[in-house]
N, C-alpha and C positions, 0 to 999 in steps of 0.2 A: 504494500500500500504506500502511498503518498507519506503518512503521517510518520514509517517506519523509519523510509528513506530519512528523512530528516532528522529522525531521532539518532541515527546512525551518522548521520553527516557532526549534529553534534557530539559527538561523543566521542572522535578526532580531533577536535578543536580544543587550545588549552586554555585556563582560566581567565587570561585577560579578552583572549576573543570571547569567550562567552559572555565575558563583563559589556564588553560594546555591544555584540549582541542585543543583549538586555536591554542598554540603553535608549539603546536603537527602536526596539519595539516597545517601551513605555513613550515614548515620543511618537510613536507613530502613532499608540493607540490614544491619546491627548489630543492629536490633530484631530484624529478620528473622531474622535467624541465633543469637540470642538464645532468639527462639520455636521455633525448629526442636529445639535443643537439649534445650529442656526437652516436648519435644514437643507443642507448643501451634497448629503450625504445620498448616492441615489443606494449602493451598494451596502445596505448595512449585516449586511452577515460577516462581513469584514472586521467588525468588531469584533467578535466572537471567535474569529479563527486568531486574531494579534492576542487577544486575552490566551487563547489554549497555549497558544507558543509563547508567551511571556511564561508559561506554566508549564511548559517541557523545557525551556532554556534552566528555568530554577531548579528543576527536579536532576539535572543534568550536572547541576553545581553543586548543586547538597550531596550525590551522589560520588562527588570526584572529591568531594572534604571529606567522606567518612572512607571512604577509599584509601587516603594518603595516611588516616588513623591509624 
């Protein structure tokens, strides 16, 4: 599946790219909910997939911290 790939993609990547990552999608989901607000957003299930990926990038950090334990 789509969602595996990228789990896998992250999971290559080491801590500070995850960190941008991260970044990268709390800002994008801000925009996003910025545009919704003012109703600019036509695509809103885009919300929801930037929330699940801000939530596989995290599980993906917590997972490489109790790793190096």
């Amino acid at each position: 599946m789509k969602t595996n790939k990228y789990v896998e993609d992250l999971k290559v990547k080491s801590a500070a790219e995850l960190n941008e990552l991260l970044v990268a999608a709390k800002k994008e989901l801000f925009n996003l909910r910025f545009q919704n607000a003012t109703n600019q957003l036509d695509n809103t299930g885009r919300i929801k997939e930037v929330r699940r990926n801000i939530a596989r990038i995290q599980t993906v950090i917590t997972e490489k911290v109790h790793a190096a334990e």
